[in-house]
N, C-alpha and C positions, 0 to 999 in steps of 0.2 A: 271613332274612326278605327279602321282597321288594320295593324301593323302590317309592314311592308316591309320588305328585304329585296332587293333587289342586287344582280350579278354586274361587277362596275369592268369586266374586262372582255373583249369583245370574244366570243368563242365559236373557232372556227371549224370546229366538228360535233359530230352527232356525240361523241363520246365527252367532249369536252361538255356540251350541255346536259347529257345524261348525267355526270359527275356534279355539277353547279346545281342543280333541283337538287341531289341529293343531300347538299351540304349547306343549302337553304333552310330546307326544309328541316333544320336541326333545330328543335327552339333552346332559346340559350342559358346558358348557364347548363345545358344539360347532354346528354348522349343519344338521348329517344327524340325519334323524331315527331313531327306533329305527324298526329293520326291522318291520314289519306280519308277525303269525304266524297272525292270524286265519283260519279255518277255515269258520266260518259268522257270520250274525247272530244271537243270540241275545236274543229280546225275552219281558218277560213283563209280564204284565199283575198289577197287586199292589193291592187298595184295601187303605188304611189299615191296618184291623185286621190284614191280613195282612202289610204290614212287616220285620215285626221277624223270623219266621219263613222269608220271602225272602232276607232279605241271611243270614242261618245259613247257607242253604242253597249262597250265590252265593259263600261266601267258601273252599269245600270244591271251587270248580268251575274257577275260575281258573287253572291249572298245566297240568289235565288237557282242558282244553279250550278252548285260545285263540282268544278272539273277540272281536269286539263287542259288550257287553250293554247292551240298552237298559230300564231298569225304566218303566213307567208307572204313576204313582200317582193313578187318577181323584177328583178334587173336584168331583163335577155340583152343589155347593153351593154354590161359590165363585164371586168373581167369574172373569169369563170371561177367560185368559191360560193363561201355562205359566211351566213356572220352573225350568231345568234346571241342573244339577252333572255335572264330569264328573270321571270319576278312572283314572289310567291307574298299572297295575303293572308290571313288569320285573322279569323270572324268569330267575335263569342257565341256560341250558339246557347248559353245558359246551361245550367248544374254542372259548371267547371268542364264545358266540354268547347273546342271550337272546331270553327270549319278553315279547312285547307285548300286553297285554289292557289292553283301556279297557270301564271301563261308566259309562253316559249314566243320569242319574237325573232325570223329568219328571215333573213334579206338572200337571196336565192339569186348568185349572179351569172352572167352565160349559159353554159348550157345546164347547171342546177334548175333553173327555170323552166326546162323544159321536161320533168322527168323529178316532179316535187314527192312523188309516191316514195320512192327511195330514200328520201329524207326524212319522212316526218313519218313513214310505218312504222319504224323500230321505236320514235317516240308514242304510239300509243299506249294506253293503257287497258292490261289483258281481261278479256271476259266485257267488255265494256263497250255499248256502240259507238259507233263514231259517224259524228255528224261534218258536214263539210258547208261552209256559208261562200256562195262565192258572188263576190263584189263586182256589179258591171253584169256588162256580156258574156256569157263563156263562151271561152273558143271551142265553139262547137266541132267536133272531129280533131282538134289540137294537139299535139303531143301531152299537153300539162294538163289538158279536161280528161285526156283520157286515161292519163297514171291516175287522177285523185278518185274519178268514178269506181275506178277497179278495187279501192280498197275502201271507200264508206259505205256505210247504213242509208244514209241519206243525203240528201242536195235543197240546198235553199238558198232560193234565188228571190230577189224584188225584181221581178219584170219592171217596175217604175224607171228603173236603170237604165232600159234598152229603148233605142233611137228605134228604130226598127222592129214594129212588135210581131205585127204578121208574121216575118220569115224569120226572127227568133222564133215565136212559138211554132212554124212549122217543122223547127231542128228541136224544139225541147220534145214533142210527142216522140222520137225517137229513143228518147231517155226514159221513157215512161218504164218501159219494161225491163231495163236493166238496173232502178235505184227509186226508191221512193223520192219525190220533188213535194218542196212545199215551197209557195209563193207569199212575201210579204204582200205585195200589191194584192192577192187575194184575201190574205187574211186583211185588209183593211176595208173590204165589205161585207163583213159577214154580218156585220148589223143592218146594212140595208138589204141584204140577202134576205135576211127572216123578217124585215120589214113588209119587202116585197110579197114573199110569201103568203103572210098570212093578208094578203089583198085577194087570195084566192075563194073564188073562182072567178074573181072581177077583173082579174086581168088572163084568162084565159082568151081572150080573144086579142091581146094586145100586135099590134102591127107596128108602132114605133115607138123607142124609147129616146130621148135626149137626155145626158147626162151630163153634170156638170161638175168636174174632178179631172184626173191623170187621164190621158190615154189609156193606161194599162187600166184602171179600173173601171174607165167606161167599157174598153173590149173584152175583160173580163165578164163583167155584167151582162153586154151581149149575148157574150158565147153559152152563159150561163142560162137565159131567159132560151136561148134558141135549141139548145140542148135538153130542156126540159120540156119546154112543148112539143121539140119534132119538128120546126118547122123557120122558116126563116121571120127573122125578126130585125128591122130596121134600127140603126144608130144613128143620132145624132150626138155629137161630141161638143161642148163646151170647155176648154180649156181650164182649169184649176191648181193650186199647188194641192187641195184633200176634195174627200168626195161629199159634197155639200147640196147638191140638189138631182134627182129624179125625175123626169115629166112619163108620166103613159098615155101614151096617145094624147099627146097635150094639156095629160092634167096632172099636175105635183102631186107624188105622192107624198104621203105624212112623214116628215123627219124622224127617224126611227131616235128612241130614246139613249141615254146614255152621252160619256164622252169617247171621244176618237183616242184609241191606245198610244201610245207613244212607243218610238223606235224601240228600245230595250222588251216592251212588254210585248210587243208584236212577236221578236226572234223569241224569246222566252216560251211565249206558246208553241212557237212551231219545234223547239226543243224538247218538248213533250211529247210530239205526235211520234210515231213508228210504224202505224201501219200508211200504206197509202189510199191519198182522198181522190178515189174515181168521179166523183161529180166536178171537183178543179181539172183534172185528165179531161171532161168530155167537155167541159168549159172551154180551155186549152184549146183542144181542134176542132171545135167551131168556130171559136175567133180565126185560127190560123186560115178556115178555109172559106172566109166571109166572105163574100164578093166585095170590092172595094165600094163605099160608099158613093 
């Protein structure tokens, strides 16, 4: 297991948590602090109800991806402050060496909420991309989507999240051009993606597909088959909690091998990527501009 220190007093400024990481991150008995292993910043945006599902995801990330994580937890109800915890782990990496990850937890009340860029820039960490995971819908055009865009790298989103896929995805293609987007719900077909694939040139002619998983991953899939041929391609949706079956024009295709990633392994990869993936983009606004089934 991996020691843990954690900050036991609530701290109600950026300065007061810049000082708490620093006096964590002391290991003890000593004056040198643990070596810094961090890689990127990694922030994400979490309201409430999403929680409990965030730290699952954050506690599978740690080892494999050392960074700075900073959660923000908006309260636009509360009164107006912040109120942050920090907590820093230490991971043997072997020949006496370990790895250092801290993550910063800010509860962000009134108007802190609306205006999270100002808070958590000054915690990044320099020369180093910063990634932003935002939980849910984003408020497209928002006060709070529009400070975080301004200062990352990158945006990753689980469309799976969104009640409303179409007219999300027709406000995310907006985004295209001003931040690299990666979608979990895409990365959760990329096996049946190359599945599909390599059924070519047998499904060159395909005219409809029923899929049987999320919304998001059947309209993904979609937009994906319709974008690559040029040309419209019918959905049929079967309801799922994962994406388990394919029909082309009425005939299943072969369950692509392998297991299905699990949430930690999912974000992990898209934590590696930096450039942006123009085939999820053309995916994106086909689905967004499908005709309704």
């Amino acid at each position: 297991m991996a020691p843990e220190v954690s900050s036991t007093a609530a701290l109600a400024s950026i300065r007061e948590i810049e000082r708490e990481v620093a006096m964590l991150r002391m290991a003890p008995g000593s004056d040198v602090p643990y070596q810094r292993t961090s890689v990127m910043t990694h922030t994400a945006w979490v309201p409430p109800e999403w929680v409990e599902a965030a730290e699952d995801v954050l506690a599978g990330l740690a080892e494999r991806h050392p960074s700075r994580t900073i959660v923000l937890v908006p309260e636009p109800g509360a009164q107006d402050g912040l109120e942050g915890e920090v907590e820093v782990d230490v991971f043997p990496a072997g020949e006496g060496r370990e790895i250092c990850t801290e993550t910063i937890r800010i509860q962000l009340r009134g108007n802190r909420a609306s205006a999270p860029a100002s808070v958590v820039e000054p915690l990044f960490l320099p020369d180093l991309p910063v990634f932003l995971r935002w939980r849910g819908v984003p408020d497209f055009g928002g006060a709070a989507f529009e400070s975080m865009l301004g200062v990352v790298d990158r945006l990753i989103v689980d469309s799976t999240e969104w009640p409303d896929l179409r007219a999300s995805y027709a406000q995310l293609v907006g985004v295209f051009e001003r931040v690299a987007v990666s979608d979990i719900a895409w990365a959760r077909t990329s096996r049946w993606r190359r599945q599909l694939a390599s059924l070519w040139p047998g499904i060159a002619d395909v005219k409809k597909i029923r899929v049987t998983g999320t919304a998001a991953q059947a309209e993904l899939l979609a937009g994906w088959l319709r974008s690559r041929l040029e040309r419209p391609v019918e959905l049929e949706h079967e309801e799922a909690d994962r994406l388990v079956a394919v029909d082309i024009d009425g005939e299943q295709a072969p369950f692509p091998p392998g297991d299905p990633p699990q949430p930690a392994d999912l974000l992990s990869e898209q934590l590696d990527r930096f450039e942006r993936d123009r085939i999820y983009e053309e995916a994106v606004r086909s689905a967004a501009t499908a005709r309704p089934e």
